[in-house]
C-alpha positions in Angstrom: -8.5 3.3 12.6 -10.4 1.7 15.6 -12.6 -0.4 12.9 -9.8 -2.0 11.0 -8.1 -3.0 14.4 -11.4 -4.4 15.7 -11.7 -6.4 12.0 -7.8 -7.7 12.4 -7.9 -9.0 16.3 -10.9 -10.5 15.6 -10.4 -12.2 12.1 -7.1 -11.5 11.3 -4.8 -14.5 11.9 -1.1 -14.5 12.9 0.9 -17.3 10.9 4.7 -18.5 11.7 7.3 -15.7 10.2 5.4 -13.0 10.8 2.9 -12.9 8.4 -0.6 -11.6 9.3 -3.6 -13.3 7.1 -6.3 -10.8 6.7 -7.9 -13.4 4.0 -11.1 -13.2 5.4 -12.2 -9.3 4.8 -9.2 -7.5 3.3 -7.3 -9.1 0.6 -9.2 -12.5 -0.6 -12.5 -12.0 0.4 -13.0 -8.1 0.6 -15.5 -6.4 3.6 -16.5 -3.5 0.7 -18.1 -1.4 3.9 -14.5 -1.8 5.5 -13.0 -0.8 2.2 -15.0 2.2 1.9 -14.2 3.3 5.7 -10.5 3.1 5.1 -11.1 5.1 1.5 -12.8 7.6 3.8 -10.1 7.6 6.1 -6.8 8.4 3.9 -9.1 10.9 2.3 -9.5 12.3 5.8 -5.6 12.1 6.4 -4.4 13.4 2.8 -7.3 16.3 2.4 -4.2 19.0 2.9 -2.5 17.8 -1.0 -4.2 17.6 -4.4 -3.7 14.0 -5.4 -4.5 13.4 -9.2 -3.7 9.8 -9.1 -3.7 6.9 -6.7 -0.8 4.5 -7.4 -0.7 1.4 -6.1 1.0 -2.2 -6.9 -0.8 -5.6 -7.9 -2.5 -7.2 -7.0 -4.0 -7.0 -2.9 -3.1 -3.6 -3.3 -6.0 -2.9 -5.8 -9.1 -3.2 -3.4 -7.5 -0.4 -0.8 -6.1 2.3 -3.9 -9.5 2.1 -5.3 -11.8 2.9 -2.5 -8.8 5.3 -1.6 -9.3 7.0 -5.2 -13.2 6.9 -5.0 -12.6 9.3 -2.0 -10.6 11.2 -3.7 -12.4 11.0 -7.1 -9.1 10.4 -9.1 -8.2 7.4 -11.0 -6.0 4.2 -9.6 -3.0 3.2 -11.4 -1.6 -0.1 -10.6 1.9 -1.5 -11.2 1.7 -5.0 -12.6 4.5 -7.5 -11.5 4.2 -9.7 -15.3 4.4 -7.8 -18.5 1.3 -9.1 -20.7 0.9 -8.5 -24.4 -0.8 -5.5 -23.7 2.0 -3.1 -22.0 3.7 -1.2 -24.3 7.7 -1.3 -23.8 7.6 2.1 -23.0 7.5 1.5 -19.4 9.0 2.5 -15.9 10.5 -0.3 -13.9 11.7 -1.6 -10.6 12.8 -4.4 -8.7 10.9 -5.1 -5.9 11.5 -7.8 -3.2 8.7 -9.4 -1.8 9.0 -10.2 1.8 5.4 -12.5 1.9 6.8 -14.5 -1.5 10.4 -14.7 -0.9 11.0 -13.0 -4.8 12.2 -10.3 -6.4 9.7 -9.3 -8.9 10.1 -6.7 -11.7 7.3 -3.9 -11.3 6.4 -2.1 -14.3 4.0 0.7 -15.1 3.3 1.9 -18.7 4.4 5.7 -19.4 1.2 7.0 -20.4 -0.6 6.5 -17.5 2.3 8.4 -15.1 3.5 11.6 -15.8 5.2 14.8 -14.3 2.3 16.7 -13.7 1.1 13.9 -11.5 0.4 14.5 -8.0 0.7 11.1 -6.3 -0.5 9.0 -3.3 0.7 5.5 -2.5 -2.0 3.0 -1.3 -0.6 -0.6 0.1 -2.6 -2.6 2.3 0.3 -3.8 4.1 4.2 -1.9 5.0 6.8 -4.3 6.7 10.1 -4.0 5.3 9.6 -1.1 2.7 10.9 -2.7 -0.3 7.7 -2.2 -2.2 7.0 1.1 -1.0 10.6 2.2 -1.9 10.3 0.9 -5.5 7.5 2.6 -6.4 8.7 5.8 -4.9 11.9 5.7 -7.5 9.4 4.1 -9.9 7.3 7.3 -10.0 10.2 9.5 -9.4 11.3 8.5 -13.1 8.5 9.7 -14.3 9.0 13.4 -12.5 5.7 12.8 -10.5 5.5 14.1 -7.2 4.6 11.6 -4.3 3.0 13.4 -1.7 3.2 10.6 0.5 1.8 6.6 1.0 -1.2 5.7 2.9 -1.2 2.4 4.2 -3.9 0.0 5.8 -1.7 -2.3 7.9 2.1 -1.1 9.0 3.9 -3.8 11.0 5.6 -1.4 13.2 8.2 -3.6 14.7 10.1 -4.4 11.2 12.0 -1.4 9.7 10.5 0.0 6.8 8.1 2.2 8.0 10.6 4.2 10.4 13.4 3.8 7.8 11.3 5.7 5.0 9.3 8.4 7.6 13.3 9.8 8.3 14.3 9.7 4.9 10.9 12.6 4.4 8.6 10.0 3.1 4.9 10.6 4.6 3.2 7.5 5.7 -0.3 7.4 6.8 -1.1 3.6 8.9 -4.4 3.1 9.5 -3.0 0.0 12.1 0.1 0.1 13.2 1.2 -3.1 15.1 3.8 -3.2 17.5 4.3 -6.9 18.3 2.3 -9.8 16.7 3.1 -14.5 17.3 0.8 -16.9 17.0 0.2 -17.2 20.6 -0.4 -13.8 21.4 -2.1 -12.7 18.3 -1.8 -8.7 17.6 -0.6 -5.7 19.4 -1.1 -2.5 18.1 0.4 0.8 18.9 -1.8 3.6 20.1 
């Protein structure tokens, strides 16, 4: 998606160990027009399933699944990384590493809200290594939902994850895909 590439080589910055900061319009401060573009866009890419839900995890997830599920007219789910008094124990959970943090964190979603009649498409705003897109995958595979694939705003193509899960049948929709990103060089996408 030429306008979220434009957006990131212009106000995206490249820090030390490979992390991209899109602070500025995607996941601190939030460029709703951009949002709604990239909703538009995995609507565009996924309009050959029926999605009933848009699943996504907390928290700069959130902002991307639910202009995604406006698109679609469906409702977001979100997986929260804490357990607050209001989650039921009947949940489904997975442990997630978190390449940005350095943690492992233990993702829950409640029961109710996923179910096997569920159609489901994953929205991320950013796929590196694949950890978190492979725990929700067996998250929502408890649950007997069927994921019809993950769309994703940002893939960093030169780390593993996003090769690793398209050959094990996963289907990933990147709106950016980079191939090679430092500090002194800034971004270079694919395509």
């Amino acid at each position: 998606m030429e306008q979220l590439k434009s957006r990131i080589a212009t106000d995206g910055r490249v820090l030390p160990g490979n992390i991209l900061k899109v602070s500025s319009f995607l996941n601190h401060q939030i460029d709703i027009d951009l949002l709604d573009a990239m909703g538009e866009e995995f609507a565009r890419l996924f309009s050959d399933q029926k999605i009933t839900k848009i699943v996504t995890i907390e928290s700069s997830g959130i902002a991307v699944a639910c202009s995604a599920a406006r698109a679609f007219h469906v409702p977001v789910v979100f997986c929260k990384k804490n357990r607050s008094s209001n989650v039921p124990e009947d949940v489904y959970s997975s442990v997630i590493h978190s390449y940005t943090h350095g943690t492992d964190n233990t993702v829950i979603v409640s029961k109710e809200f996923i179910s096997k009649d569920d159609s489901i498409l994953i929205i991320d705003d950013f796929l590196a290594n694949g950890a978190a897109l492979e725990g929700l995958v067996s998250m929502l595979r408890q649950a007997g939902a069927t994921v019809v694939g993950a769309g994703i705003a940002i893939e960093k193509g030169f780390q593993d994850g996003g090769k690793r899960l398209r050959k094990a049948g996963l289907r990933i929709e990147s709106l950016a895909i980079i191939e090679s990103m430092s500090p002194e060089t800034g971004v270079v996408f694919l395509n």
